[in-house]
N, C-alpha and C positions, 0 to 999 in steps of 0.2 A: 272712181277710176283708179284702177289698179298701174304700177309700173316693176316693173321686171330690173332690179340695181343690185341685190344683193341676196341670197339665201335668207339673212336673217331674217327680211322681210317677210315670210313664207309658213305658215304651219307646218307639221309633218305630214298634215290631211293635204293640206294644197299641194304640199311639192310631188305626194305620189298620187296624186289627183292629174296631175299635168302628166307625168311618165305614163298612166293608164293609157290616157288621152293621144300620146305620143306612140304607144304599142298601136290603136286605131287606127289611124291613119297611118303608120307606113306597113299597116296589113290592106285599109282602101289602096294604098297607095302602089304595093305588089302584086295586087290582085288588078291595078287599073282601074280602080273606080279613086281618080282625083276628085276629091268633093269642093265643090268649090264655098267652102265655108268664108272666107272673106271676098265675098265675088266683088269686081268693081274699086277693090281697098284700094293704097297706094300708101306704100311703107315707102318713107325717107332712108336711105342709108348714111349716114355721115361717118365719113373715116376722116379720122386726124394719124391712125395708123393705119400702116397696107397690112395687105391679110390676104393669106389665098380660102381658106376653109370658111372664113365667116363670111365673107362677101359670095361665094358663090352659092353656100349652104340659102342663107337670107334671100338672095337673088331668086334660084331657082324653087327655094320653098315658097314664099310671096305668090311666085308663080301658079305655081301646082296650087295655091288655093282662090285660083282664080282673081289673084290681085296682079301688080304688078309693083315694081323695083325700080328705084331711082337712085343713082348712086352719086356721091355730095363727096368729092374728095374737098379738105381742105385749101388744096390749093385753085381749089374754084369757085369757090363760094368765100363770102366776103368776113367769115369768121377764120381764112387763112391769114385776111389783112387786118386783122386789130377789132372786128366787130364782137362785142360784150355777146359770152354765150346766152345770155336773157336773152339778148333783142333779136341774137340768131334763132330761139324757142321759140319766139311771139311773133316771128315771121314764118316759119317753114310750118309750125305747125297748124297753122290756120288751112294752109294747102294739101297737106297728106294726111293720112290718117293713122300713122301706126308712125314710130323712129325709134331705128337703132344707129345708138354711136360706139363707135370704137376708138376710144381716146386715150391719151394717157391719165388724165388726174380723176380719182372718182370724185374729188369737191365740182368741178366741172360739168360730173353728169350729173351730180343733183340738184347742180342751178340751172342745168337744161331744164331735169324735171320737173322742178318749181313753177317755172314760167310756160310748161307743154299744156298743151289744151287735149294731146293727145297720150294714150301710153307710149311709153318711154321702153329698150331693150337693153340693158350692158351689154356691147359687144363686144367689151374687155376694155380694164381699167389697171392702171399701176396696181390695184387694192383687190381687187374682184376679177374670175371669168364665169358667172354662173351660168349662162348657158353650155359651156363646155362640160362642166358637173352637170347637167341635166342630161347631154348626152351618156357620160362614161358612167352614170348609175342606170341607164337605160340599157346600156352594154352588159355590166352586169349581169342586170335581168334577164337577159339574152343568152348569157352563158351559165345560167343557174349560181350568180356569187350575191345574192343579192338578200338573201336569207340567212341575219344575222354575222356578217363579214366581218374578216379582221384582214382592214387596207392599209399597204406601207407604203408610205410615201418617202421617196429616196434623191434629196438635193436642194436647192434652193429655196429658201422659205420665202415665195414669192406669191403673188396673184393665184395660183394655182392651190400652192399649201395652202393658201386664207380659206380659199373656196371647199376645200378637203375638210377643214376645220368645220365650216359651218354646215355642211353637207352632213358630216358623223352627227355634231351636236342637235342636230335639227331633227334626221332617223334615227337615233341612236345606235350605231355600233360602233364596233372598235378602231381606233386608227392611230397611225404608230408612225411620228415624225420624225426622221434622222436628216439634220443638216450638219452641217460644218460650223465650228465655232466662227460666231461674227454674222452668221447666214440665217438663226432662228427668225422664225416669221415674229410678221407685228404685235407689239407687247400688248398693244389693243383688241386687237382679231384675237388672242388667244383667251385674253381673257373674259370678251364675248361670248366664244363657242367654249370655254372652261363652266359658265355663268348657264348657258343654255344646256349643258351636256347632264348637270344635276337636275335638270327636269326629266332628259330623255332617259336616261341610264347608259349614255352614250361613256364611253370608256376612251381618254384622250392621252397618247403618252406621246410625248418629247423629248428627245434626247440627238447624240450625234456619232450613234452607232450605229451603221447600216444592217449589218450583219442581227444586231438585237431585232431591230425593227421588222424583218423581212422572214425572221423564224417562225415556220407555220402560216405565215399568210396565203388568205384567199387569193388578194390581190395586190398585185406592185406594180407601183406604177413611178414615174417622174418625168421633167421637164428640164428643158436644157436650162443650161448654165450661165449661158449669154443669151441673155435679152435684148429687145432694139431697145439701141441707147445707153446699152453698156458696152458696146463695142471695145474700148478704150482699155477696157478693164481686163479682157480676155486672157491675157499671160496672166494676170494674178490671179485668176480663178480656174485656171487651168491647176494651178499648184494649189492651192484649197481645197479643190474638192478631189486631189486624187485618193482612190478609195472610195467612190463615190459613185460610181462606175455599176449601174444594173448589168453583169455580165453572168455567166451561165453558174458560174460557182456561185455566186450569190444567191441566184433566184434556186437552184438545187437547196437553200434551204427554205424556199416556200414551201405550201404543201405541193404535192405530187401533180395537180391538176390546177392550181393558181392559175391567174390569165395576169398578161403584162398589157397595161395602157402606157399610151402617150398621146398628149394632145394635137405634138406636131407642128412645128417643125423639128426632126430629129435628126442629131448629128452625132452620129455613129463614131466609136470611140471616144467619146467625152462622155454623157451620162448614160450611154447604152451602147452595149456591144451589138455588131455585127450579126453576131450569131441568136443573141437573143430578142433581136429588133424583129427577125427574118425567121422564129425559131415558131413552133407548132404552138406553143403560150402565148404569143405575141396576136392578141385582136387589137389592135391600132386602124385597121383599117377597117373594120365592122364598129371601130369607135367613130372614126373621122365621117362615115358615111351619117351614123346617128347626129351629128350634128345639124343634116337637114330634115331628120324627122321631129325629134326634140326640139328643135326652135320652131317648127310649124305648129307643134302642141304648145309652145310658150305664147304664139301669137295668136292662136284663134281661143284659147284660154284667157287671155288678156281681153281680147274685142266680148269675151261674152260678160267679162265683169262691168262692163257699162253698158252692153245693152236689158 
């Protein structure tokens, strides 16, 4: 039994095994032929965070394959009030068949894991969002950037940058991380996908020049600045990352035809301007939509490795 926690987990064969699989179905899925490859399932959702994109992507995708969605906010299940997330695994998962959590500590969904009797989904962790990287290389693909890319990643070295990291090191191409000093991603994750990137011929640069990072790029992308639960934090990172700002001057030195992601939620004037949120480059929203075809291909991918 296979679970879905982290990129690294993944071949380069599996991860664009699942994208193929994700093209399939939301061409069944345009054309109206929903197949109902998990008929009957019942995926668990558990959120310990809110979320608009993951909870209705999961919901309505479950759906469409003829399963159905249960959704487990923390504060109604008894893992809100102090229950061990073991004994929350060795309970829910004997009833449903599939579970994604959206929590903060990734140690937490690997002791779910541990103890699941069924596959497991990150639906985003302090450390990881891999299904959100399954969508935005699915996007890619869609936009023709997807053959041999050079991706700049522009702000926070957070969950997202990790995921960017193991995403290159895993396909191998190029990707070019500009944070702010004090902001680089985990000295762990980097040197993970540093470890994995000499196998690929994957080409990994770091640094805290935006303008370096974004010359010539396929694609640029970022995520905001304030996270849940850094709220507190907002004036100081407001003055750290200014300069950091994906705004039309910037992206004018990608190449001519680059496309701008974002995962979403974005706030306009802190890591992305107005113009370039809303501008002809900007596929955020043919991103935001692939998150319910990419996680229908992460979950009927998963149900096939145990049957």
């Amino acid at each position: 039994m296979r679970h879905f926690l982290t990129l690294k987990d993944f071949s380069k064969e599996e991860l664009l095994e699942i994208i193929d699989l994700a093209v399939t179905i939301k061409k069944q899925t345009k054309n109206g032929d929903k197949v109902p490859y998990l008929h009957m399932q019942t995926l668990g959702m558990i959120f310990e965070k809110s979320s608009t994109r993951t909870r209705v992507s999961f919901e309505v995708g479950i759906h469409e394959l003829g399963g159905s969605g249960l959704f487990l906010s923390s504060k109604d299940i008894q893992l809100g009030r102090g229950e061990p997330m073991k004994d929350t695994a060795r309970v829910i998962t004997r009833m449903v068949d599939m579970v994604m959590i959206r929590t903060f500590s990734q140690q937490g969904l690997e002791e779910f894991a541990k103890y699941s009797n069924v596959p497991v989904i990150n639906g985003l962790t302090d450390l990881y969002h891999p299904v959100q990287l399954m969508a935005d290389y699915l996007t890619m693909e869609e936009h023709g950037k997807a053959d041999d890319p050079v991706v700049a990643y522009v702000g926070d070295g957070n969950n997202m940058t990790h995921s960017w990291l193991l995403l290159a090191a895993k396909l191998g191409f190029e990707l070019r991380v500009a944070t702010p000093k004090g902001y680089e991603p985990d000295a762990a994750v980097v040197a993970d996908a540093m470890a994995l990137a000499k196998q690929s011929g994957a080409k990994i640069i770091l640094g805290n020049d935006p303008k370096a990072a974004v010359e010539g790029a396929d694609v640029v992308t970022t995520d905001t600045w304030i996270s849940m639960g850094q709220e507190d934090e907002k004036e100081k990172r407001i003055k750290d990352f200014a300069g950091y700002m994906v705004d039309s001057d910037l992206m004018k030195l990608a190449k001519e035809d680059a496309i701008f992601l974002h995962c979403l939620p974005a706030y306009r004037g802190y890591e992305v301007s107005e113009e370039v949120f809303e501008g002809e480059q900007s596929v955020v929203f043919d991103e935001a939509e692939n998150r319910l075809h990419a996680q229908k291909a992460v979950m009927v991918w998963l149900d096939k490795q145990r049957s």
